[in-house]
N, C-alpha and C positions, 0 to 999 in steps of 0.2 A: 502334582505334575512336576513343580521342579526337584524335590526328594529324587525320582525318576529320571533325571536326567543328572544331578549328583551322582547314585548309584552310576550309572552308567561311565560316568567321566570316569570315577574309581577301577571302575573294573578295566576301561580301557589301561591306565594310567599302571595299575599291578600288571597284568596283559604284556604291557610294554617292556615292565622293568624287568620278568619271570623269564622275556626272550634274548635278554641282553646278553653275549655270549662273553663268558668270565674270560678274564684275562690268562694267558698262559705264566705258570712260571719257571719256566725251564725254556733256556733258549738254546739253540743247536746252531752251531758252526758252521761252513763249508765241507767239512771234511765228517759232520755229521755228529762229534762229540756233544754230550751235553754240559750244560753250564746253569746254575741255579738267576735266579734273578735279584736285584736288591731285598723288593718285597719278600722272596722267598727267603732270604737268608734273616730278615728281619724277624720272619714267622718261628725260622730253628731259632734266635735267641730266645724270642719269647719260650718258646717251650723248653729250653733247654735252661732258662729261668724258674719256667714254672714246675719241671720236674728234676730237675738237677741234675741231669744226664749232657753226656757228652754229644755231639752229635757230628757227625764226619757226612762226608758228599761221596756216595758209592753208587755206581749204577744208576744213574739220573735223579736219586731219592736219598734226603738225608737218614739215615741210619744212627744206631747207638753205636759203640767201637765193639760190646759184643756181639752187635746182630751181624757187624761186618767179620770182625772175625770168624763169626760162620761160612758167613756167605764163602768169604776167601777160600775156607776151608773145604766147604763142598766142591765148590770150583776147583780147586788143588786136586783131589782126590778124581774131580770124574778127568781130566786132562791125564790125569796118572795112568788112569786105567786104558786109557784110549792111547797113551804111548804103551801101555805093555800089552796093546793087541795089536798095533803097527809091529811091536819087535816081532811078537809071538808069529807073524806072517811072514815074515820076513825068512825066504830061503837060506840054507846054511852052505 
């Protein structure tokens, strides 16, 4: 009987800890930009320890310098394209 009521304690006790809601790490402004947290910034060294990679703050997620570089670049290119359809409209 008490094994039985062990288990049960356990189960409640996982139960409990399974619902705990993780902490955030990215905190947002007034003005709604984001901003990484201690812990998160702790987590890029670590990894940026354990793979030896660069890591920069783009778009609320640390990045490698060449994944931003992409990103920049797709960015760059679709902005491009949506100015030369603004021109392309645009009466003579």
């Amino acid at each position: 009987m008490n094994m039985k009521k062990v288990f049960f304690i356990l189960s409640l006790v996982l139960l409990t800890v399974s619902c705990v809601s993780e902490k955030s790490m990215v905190v947002f402004n007034e003005s709604g930009e984001c901003f990484p947290t201690i812990e998160n910034i702790d987590q890029m060294y670590k990894k940026r320890i354990e793979t030896g990679l660069k890591y920069v703050w783009f778009d609320c997620e640390w990045v490698t310098l060449a994944q931003r570089d992409s990103l920049s670049l797709i960015e760059n290119e679709r902005i491009f394209e949506e100015l030369i359809l603004m021109y392309d409209s645009v009466p003579n």
